[in-house]
C-alpha positions as CSV (number, residue, x, y, z in Angstrom):
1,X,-3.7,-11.2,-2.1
2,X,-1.1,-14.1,-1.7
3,X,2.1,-13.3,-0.4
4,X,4.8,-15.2,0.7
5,X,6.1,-13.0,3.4
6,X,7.2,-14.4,7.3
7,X,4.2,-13.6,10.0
8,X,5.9,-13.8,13.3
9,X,3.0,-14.1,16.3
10,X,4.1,-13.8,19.6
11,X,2.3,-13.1,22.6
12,X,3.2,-9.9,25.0
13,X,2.5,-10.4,28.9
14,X,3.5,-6.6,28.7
15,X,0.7,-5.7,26.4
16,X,-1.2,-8.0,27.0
17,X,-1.9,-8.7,23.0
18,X,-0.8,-10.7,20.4
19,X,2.3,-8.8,18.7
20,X,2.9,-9.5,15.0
21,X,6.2,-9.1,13.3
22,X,6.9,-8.5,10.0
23,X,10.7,-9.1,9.4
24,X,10.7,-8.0,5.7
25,X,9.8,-5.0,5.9
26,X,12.2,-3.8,8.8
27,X,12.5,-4.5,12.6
28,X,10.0,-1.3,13.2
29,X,6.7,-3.4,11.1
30,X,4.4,-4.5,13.7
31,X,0.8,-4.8,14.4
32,X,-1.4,-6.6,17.2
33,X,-4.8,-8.4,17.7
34,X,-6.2,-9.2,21.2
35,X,-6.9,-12.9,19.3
36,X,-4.6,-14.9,17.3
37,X,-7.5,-15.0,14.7
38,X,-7.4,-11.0,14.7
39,X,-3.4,-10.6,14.9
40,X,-3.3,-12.9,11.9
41,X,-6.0,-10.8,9.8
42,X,-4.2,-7.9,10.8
43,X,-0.7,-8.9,9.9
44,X,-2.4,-9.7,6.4
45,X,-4.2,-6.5,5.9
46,X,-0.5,-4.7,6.4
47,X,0.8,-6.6,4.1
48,X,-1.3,-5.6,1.6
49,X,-1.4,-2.2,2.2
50,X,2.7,-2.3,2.1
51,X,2.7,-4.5,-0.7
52,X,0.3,-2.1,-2.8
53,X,2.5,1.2,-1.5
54,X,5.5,0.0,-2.7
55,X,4.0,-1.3,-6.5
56,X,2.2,2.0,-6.4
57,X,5.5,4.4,-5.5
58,X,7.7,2.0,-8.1
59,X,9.6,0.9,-5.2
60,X,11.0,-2.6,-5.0
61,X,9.6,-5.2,-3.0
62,X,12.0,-7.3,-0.2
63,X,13.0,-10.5,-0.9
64,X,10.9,-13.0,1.4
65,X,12.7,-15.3,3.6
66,X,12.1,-18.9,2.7
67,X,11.9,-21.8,5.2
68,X,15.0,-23.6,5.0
69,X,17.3,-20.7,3.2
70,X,19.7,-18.8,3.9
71,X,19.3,-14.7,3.2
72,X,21.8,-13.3,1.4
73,X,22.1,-9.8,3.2
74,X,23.4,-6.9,1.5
């Protein structure tokens, strides 16, 4: 599935891992991968699985952030 949702891929000394944010979805949507390669495939994975929860529970999806925009907050 497609998505145009940010992918934020940081590496943590602390954890020693690569740390994936997902700003959409709230400051508390993370996952990891030992590889950038895995973090990525991870990151995509969870966004699927929230992407499907949401259609599934008739919840409304967030607004991606666009390169370039500026968010409107609410």
């Amino acid at each position: 599935m497609k998505s145009s949702y940010t992918i934020i891929i940081q590496w943590s000394e602390e954890d020693q891992c690569y740390v994936v944010s997902l700003p959409e979805w709230g400051e508390h949507c993370h996952t990891h991968g030992d590889t950038h390669e895995e973090a990525l495939k991870n990151a995509q994975e969870v966004l699927e699985l929230l992407i499907e929860s949401a259609l599934n529970n008739h919840e409304p999806l967030p607004k991606p952030q666009l390169f370039g925009k500026t968010l409107e907050r609410v």
